[in-house]
C-alpha positions in Angstrom: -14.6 1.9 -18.0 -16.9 -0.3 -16.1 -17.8 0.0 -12.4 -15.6 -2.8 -11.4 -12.7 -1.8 -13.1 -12.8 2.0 -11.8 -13.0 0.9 -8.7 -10.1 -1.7 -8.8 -7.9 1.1 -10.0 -9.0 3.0 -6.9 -8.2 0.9 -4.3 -4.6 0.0 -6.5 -4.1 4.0 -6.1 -5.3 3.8 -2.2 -2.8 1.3 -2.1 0.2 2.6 -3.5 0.4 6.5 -3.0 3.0 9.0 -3.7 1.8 11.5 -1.3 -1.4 12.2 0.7 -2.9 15.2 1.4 -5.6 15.0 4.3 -8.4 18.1 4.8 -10.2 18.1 8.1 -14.5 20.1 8.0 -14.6 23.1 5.6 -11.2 23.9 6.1 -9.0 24.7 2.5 -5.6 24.0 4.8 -4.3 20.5 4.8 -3.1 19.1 8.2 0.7 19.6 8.4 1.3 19.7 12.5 2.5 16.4 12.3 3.2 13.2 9.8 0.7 10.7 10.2 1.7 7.2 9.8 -0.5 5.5 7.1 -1.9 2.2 6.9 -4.0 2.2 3.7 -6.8 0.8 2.7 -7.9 -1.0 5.4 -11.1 -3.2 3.8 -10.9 -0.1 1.5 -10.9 2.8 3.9 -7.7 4.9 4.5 -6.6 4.8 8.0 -4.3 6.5 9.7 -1.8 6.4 12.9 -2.0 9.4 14.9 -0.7 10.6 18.4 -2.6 11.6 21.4 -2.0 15.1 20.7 -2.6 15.0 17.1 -5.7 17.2 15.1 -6.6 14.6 13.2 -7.2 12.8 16.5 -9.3 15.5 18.0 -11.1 15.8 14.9 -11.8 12.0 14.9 -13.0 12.0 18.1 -16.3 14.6 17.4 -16.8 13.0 13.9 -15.5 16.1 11.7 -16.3 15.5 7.8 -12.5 14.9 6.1 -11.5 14.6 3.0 -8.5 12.7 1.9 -6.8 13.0 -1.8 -3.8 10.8 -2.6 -1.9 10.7 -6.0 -0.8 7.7 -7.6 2.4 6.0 -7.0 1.8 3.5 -9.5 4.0 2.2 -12.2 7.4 4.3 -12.6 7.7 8.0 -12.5 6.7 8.9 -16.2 3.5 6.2 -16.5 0.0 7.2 -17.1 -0.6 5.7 -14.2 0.9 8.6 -12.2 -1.8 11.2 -13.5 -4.5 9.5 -11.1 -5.7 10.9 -8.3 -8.2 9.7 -5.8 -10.4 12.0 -3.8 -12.0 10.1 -0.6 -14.8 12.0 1.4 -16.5 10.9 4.8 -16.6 11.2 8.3 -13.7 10.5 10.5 -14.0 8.0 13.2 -11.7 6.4 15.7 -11.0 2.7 15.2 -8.6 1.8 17.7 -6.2 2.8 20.6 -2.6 2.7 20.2 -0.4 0.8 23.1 -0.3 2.8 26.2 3.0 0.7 27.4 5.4 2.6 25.3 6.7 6.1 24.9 4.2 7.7 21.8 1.3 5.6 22.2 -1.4 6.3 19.1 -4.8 5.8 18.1 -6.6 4.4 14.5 -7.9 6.9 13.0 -10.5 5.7 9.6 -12.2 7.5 7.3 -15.9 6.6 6.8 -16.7 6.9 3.1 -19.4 8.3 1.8 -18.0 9.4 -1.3 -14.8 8.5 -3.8 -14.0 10.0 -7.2 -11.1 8.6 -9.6 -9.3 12.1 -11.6 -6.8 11.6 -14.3 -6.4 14.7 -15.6 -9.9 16.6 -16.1 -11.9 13.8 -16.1 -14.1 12.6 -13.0 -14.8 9.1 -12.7 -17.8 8.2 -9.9 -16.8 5.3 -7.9 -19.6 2.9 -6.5 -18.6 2.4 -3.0 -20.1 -1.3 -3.4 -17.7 -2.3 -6.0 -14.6 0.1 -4.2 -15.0 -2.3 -0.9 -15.5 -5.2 -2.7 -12.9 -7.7 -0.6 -11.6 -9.1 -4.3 -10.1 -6.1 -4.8 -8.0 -6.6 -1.7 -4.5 -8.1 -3.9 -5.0 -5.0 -6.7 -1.9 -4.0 -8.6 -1.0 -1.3 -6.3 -0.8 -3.9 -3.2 1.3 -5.8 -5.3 3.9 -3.4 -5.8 3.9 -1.9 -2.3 4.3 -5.2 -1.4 8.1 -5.4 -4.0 9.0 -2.0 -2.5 8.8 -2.5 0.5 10.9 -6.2 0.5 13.5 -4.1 -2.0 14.0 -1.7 0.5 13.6 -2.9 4.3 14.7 -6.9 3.5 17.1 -6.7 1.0 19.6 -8.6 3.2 17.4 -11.3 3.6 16.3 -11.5 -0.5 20.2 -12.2 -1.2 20.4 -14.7 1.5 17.0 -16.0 -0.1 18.9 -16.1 -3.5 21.7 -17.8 -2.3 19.6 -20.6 -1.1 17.3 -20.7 -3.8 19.5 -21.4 -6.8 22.6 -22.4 -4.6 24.7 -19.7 -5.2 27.8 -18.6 -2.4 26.2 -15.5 -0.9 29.3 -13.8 -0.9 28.9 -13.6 -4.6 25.9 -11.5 -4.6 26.2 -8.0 -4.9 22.4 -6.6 -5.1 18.8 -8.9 -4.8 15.4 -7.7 -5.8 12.1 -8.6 -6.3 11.2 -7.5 -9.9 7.4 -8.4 -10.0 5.3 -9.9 -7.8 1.6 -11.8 -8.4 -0.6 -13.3 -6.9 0.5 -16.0 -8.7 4.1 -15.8 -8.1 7.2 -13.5 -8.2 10.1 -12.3 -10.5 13.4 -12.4 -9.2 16.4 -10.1 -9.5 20.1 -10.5 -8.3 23.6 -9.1 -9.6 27.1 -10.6 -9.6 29.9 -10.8 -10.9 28.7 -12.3 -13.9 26.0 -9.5 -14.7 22.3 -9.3 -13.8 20.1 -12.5 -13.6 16.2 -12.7 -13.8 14.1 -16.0 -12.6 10.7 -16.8 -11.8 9.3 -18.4 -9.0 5.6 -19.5 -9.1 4.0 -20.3 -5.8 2.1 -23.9 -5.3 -1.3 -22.0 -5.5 -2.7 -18.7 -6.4 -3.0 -16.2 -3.2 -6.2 -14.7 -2.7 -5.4 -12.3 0.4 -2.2 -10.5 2.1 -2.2 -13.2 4.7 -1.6 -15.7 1.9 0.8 -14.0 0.0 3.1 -12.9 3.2 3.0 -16.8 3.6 3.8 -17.6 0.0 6.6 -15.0 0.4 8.3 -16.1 3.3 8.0 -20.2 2.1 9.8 -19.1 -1.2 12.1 -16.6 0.4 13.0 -15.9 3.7 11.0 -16.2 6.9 12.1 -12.9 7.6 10.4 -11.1 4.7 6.7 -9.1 5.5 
């Protein structure tokens, strides 16, 4: 495995986790006083939403050593895929302040890498923090498939409406809409009715090269409503 490619499946595991387990100093216990919003890799550093009150927060704030591992959520449940785990060391820093004008406001909490290692099983793969940063790496496969997820299940609403519009079916016909695949190059389409399941492909005008883009691409194929 080459430099490059450990570190792209690195940040598509950063990306798409099935659970995180975060370690603050020396201490073996992982931090379970609260659940920590996540917004992952973050120019490929883990970052993290946490409350005023929170100890990852406190620890932030004096620049404790943490240590972050998250397990794959790539591919379905029985892939390969889901034997990788990622273990992130550094020192955590505060990034950002939450907004003080509503009721739980919370702060940006990053971890400052110093150290990444790729596990799948009992091997130990080095990652060259260089290469894990590199901004390419940015649209990686596990981006990607957040990105289906998350439209499957927070816009499903607005993918059949999408549907409708796209291939000019009555709306009231569709049962179920999903997004199947999506690449940087374009997206796979799902929807069910009454006549059974239906695939199609819709390729964008140009290949997308960073979220912003492909939120665009999304919503211009779509539905504005999508994120």
């Amino acid at each position: 495995m080459t430099p490059a490619h450990a570190a792209l499946i690195a940040r598509s595991v950063l990306s798409c986790p099935s659970s995180i387990v975060r370690r603050v100093g020396d201490a073996d216990d992982e931090l379970r006083d609260e659940t920590y919003d996540v917004t992952c890799d973050v120019h490929g550093a883990p970052v993290f939403s946490a409350s005023d009150d929170s100890a990852l927060l406190a620890a932030a704030r004096v620049g404790l050593d943490g240590v972050v591992e998250v397990t794959s959520g790539l591919g379905h449940h029985s892939s390969r895929e889901r034997r990788l785990t990622l273990l992130l060391h550094g020192r955590l820093a505060v990034r950002d302040s939450g907004c003080a004008c509503c009721g739980d406001p919370r702060s940006l909490v990053a971890l400052e890498l110093t150290d990444v290692t790729l596990h799948r099983d009992a091997l130990a793969i080095p990652v060259d923090l260089a290469q894990f940063r590199d901004r390419r790496h940015v649209l990686n496969e596990g981006y990607l498939q957040r990105t289906a997820e998350h439209a499957n299940d927070a816009h499903e609403l607005e993918l059949r409406s999408a549907m409708a519009a796209t291939f000019g079916l009555p709306i009231q016909s569709l049962l179920a809409a999903s997004l199947l695949r999506v690449e940087a190059t374009g997206v796979d389409v799902s929807w069910l009715d009454a006549a059974g399941a239906h695939t199609e492909r819709l390729d964008f005008l140009r290949t997308v090269s960073s979220p912003q883009e492909l939120g665009a691409a999304l919503r211009s194929h779509l539905h504005a409503g999508i994120c």
